[in-house]
N, C-alpha and C positions, 0 to 999 in steps of 0.2 A: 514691267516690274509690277508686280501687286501690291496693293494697297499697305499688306502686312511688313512685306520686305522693304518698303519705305519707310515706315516706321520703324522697323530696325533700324536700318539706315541713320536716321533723325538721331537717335539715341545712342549710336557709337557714335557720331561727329559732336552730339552733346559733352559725353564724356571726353574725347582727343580735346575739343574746345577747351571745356569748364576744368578738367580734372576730375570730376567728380564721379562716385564709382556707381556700375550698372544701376543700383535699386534706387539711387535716389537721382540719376539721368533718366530710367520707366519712367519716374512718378512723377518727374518733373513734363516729360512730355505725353505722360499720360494725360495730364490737367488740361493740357491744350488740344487734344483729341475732342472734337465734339461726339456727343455719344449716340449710339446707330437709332436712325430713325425707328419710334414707336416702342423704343425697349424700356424707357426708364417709367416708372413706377412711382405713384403718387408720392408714395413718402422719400424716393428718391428727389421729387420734383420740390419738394417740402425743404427736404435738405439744401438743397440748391442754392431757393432761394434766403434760406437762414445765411448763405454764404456769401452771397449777392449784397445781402446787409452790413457786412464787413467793410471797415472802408479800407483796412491795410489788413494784410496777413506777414507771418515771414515765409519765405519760398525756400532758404534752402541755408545750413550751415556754412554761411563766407568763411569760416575759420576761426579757429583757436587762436586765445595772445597768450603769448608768455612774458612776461621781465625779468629778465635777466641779467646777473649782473658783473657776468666777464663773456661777450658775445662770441669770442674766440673759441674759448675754454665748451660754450655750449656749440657751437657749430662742430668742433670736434667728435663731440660727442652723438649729436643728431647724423651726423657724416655716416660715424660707425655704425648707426641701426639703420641706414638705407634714405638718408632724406636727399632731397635732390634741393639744392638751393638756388636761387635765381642769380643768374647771373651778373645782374646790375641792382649797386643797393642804391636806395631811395637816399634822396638828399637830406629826410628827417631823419636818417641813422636805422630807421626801422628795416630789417631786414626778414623776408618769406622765404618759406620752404617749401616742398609738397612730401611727404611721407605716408604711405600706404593711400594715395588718393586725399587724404587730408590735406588743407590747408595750415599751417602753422604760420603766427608772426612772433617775431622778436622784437623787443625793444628795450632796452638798457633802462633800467630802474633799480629800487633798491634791493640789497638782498632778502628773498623769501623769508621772512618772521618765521614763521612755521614752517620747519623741512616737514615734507609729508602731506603739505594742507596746499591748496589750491586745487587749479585740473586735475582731474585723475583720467589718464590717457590710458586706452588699453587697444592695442595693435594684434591683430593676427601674423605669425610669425611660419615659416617652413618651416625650421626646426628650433625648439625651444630651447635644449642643453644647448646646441654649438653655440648659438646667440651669449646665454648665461657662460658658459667660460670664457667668451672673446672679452665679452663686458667685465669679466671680473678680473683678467688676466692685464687688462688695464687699468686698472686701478678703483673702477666704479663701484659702489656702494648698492650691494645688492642685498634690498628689502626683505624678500623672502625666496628660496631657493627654489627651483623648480620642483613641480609636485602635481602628481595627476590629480583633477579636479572633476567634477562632473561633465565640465563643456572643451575639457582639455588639459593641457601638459602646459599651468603657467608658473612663473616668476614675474619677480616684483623689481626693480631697480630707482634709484633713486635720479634723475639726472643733476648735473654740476650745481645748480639753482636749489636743489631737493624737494622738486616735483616727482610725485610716484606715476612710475609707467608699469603696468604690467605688460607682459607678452605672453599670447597664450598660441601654442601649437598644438599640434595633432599629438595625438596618446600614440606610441610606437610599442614595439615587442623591447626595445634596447628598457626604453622607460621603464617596464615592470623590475626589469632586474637591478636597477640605481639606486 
């Protein structure tokens, strides 16, 4: 096997391991790739060592928190947009999910002050309308309707807490005529 195809390798067992999606599973074991004899460049070598002076960095997003404050009522709702929840909760009541590669935690607090204000989570979606009617045919509280935008076809939702999520999907031919 060649050098290259190991390092693939590395970085899909990174991602099945960690969760975490292709570019920040690269980059992560990019950093641990020593780099090919003779290639790197003084101000490369500069950099380096400005890095080397660091005594902590952070390496990578462990996860979002949320507080929440009926854990039911949001698990339902994370359910419906695709989260996969762990199967065993923690004896502190805190409870994880994973959703498009992301890590999410929960933990019961008080209710959101500000609906609208906290994280603003924003998910890549397959198709944005079906999403927006399952979500509203249920009852959620949908921020802003679906609408083609320069990087795609999003909406905005509130979830049970009134944290804004947007979802944005791909601009289709159905979209122009909505």
């Amino acid at each position: 096997m060649t050098r290259d195809r190991r390092f693939k390798h590395r970085v899909r067992r990174r991602m099945r391991e960690t969760g975490e999606n292709y570019a920040t599973a690269l980059a992560a074991e990019r950093s641990t790739r020593p780099p090919a004899r003779g290639t790197s460049s003084v101000a490369e070598r500069r950099e380096m060592s400005s890095l080397d002076l660091k005594s902590a960095v952070a390496t990578r997003l462990r996860g979002t928190w949320l507080g929440v404050s009926d854990m039911e009522r949001s698990r339902e709702f994370y359910e419906l947009i695709g989260a996969s929840f762990d199967s065993v909760e923690s004896s502190d009541g805190i409870v994880y999910c994973t959703l498009a590669g992301t890590r999410l935690v929960f933990e019961l607090a008080p209710a959101n002050p500000n609906p609208g204000a906290g994280p603003y989570l924003l998910f890549d979606v397959t198709n944005a309308d079906a999403l927006h009617a399952e979500l509203q045919r249920a009852g959620y509280v949908i921020e802003k309707p679906p609408e083609n935008e320069p990087w795609g076809r999003q909406f905005n939702v509130l979830d049970p807490d009134g944290y804004s999520i947007a979802f944005i999907g791909p601009i289709t031919e159905d979209s122009f005529n909505v």
